[in-house]
C-alpha positions in Angstrom: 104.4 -91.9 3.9 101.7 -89.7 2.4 102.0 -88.8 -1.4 103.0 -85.0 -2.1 100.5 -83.2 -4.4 102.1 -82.4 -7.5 101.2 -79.1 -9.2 99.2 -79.3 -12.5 98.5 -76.0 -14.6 94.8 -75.3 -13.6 93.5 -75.3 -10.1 91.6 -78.6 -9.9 91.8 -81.2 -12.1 88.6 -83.4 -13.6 88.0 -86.8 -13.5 88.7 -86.5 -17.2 91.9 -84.6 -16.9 93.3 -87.4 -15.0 92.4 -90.1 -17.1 94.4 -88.2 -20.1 97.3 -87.3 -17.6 100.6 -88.6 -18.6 103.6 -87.0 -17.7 105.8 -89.8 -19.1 107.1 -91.3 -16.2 105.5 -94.6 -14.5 105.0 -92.6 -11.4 101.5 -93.7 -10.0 98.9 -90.7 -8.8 96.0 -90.6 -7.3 93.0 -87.5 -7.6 92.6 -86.0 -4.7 89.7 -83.4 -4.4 90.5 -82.4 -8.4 94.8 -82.8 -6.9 97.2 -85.4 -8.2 98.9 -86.9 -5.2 102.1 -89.2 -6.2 101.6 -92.4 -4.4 104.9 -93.3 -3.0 106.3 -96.8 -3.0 104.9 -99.6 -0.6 107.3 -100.8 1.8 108.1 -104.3 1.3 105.9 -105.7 4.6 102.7 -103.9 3.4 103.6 -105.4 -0.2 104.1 -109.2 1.7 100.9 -108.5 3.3 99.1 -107.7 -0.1 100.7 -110.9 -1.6 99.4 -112.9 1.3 96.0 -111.8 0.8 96.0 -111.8 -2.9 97.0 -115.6 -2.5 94.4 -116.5 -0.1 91.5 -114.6 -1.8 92.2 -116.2 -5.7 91.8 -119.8 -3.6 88.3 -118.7 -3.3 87.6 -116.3 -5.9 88.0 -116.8 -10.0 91.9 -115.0 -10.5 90.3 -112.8 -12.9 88.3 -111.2 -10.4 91.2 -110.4 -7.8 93.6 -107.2 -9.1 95.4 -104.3 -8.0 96.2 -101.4 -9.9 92.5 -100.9 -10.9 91.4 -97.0 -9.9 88.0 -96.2 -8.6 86.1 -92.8 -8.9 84.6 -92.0 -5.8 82.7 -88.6 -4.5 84.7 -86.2 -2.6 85.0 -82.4 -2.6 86.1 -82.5 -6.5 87.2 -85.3 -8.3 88.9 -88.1 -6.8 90.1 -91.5 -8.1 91.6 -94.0 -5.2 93.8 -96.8 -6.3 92.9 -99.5 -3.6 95.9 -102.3 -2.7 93.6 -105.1 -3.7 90.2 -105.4 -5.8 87.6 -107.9 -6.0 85.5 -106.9 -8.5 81.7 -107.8 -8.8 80.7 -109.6 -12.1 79.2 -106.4 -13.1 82.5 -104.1 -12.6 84.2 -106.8 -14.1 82.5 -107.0 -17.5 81.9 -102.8 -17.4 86.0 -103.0 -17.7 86.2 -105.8 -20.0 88.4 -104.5 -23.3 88.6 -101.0 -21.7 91.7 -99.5 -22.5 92.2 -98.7 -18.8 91.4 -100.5 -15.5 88.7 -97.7 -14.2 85.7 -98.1 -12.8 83.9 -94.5 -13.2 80.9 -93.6 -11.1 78.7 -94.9 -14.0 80.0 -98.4 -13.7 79.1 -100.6 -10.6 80.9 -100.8 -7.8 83.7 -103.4 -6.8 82.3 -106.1 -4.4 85.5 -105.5 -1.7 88.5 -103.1 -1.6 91.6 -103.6 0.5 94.1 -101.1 1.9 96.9 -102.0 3.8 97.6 -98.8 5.9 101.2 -97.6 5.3 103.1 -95.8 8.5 102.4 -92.2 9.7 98.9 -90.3 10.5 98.3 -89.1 8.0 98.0 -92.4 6.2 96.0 -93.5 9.2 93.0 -90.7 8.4 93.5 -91.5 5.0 92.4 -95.1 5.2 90.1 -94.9 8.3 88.4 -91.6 7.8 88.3 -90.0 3.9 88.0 -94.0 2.1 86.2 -95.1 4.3 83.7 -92.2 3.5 84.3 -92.7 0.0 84.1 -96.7 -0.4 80.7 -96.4 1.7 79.1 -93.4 -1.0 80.2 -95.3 -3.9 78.3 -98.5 -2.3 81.5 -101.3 -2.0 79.7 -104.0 -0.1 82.9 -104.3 1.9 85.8 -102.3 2.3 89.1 -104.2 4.7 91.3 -101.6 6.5 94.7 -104.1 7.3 96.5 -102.6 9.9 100.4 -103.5 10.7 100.6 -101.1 13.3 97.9 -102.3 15.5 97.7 -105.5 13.7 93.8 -105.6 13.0 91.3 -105.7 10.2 88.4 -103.9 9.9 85.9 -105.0 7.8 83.3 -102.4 6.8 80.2 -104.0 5.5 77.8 -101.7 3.4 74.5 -101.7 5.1 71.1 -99.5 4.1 73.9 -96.7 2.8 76.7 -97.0 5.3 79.7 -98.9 6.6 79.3 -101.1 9.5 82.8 -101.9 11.2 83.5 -105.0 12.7 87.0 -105.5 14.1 89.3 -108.4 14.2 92.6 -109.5 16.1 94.8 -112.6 16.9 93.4 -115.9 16.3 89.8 -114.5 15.2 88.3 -115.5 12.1 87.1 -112.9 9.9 83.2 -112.6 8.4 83.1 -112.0 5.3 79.9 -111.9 3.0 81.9 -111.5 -0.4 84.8 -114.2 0.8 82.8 -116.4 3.3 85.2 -119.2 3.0 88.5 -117.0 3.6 91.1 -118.5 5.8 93.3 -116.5 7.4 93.2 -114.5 10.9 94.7 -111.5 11.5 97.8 -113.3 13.3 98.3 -115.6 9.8 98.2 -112.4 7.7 100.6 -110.6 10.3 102.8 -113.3 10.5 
């Protein structure tokens, strides 16, 4: 289900203007083009799925490194801020956020090494995560962004290459290539099991 933009009292908002939003609730948003969109609530497959992968990636990756919840400012239109399932962070993003008072990595900071979305039902989600992010994680130069599919029960992995994404898509029993996980474990089937 795609969030529903929620009205703020000036036209667009700023980067800034987010980052001071509160309206008191634990409702989660993300900037859209200078637009709060309220993030729904995962369903609880896409949240399994998230767990699995979390689990798998902190067997080869210091814990520390591995989060959700951390927002991202990427280039679009106006402002926008995307709030990826799961995060690997570089050791540079990581120690830009250290003893922040909010997980944010702004365009100044460097970029995560790997974001993850797990693409939640409907088509709109679908352009969301295969079209608009994947434009945006390319620009703000992620070395890898996965798109995890339960619908058509895939990964694509988009490596960052001379300023663009490269896709490489995988299924079933096929072992996926990662640069920033190399050891990773699990196929497509495991995860979608």
């Amino acid at each position: 289900m795609m969030g529903q933009a929620v009205s703020f009292p000036s036209s667009y908002m700023t980067f800034e203007d987010y980052l001071a939003y509160d309206d008191g609730t634990d409702t989660r948003y993300e900037l859209v083009n200078g637009v709060l969109v309220e993030m729904p609530p995962e369903s609880d497959e896409n949240l399994g799925i998230a767990r699995k992968l979390l689990l798998e990636l902190i067997k080869h990756i210091p814990a520390d490194r591995v989060v959700w919840g951390t927002e991202i400012e990427v280039t679009g239109k106006r402002a926008t801020g995307r709030i990826p399932d799961l995060l690997v962070h570089s050791e540079e993003s990581k120690a830009a956020i250290a003893g922040a008072p909010r997980a944010t990595l702004t365009r100044d900071m460097p970029p995560p090494a790997l974001v993850i979305e797990v693409v939640s039902p409907g088509q709109a989600n679908r352009e969301r995560d295969y079209r608009y992010k994947h434009t945006e994680y390319a620009a703000r130069g992620i070395a890898e962004y996965w798109i995890v599919d339960p619908e058509t029960r895939q990964v694509t992995l988009c490596r960052w290459v001379s300023g663009q994404y490269e896709d490489q898509v995988y299924s079933g029993d096929e072992r996926i290539e990662s640069t920033v996980v190399p050891e990773f474990g699990l196929t497509p089937a495991e995860i979608f099991a």
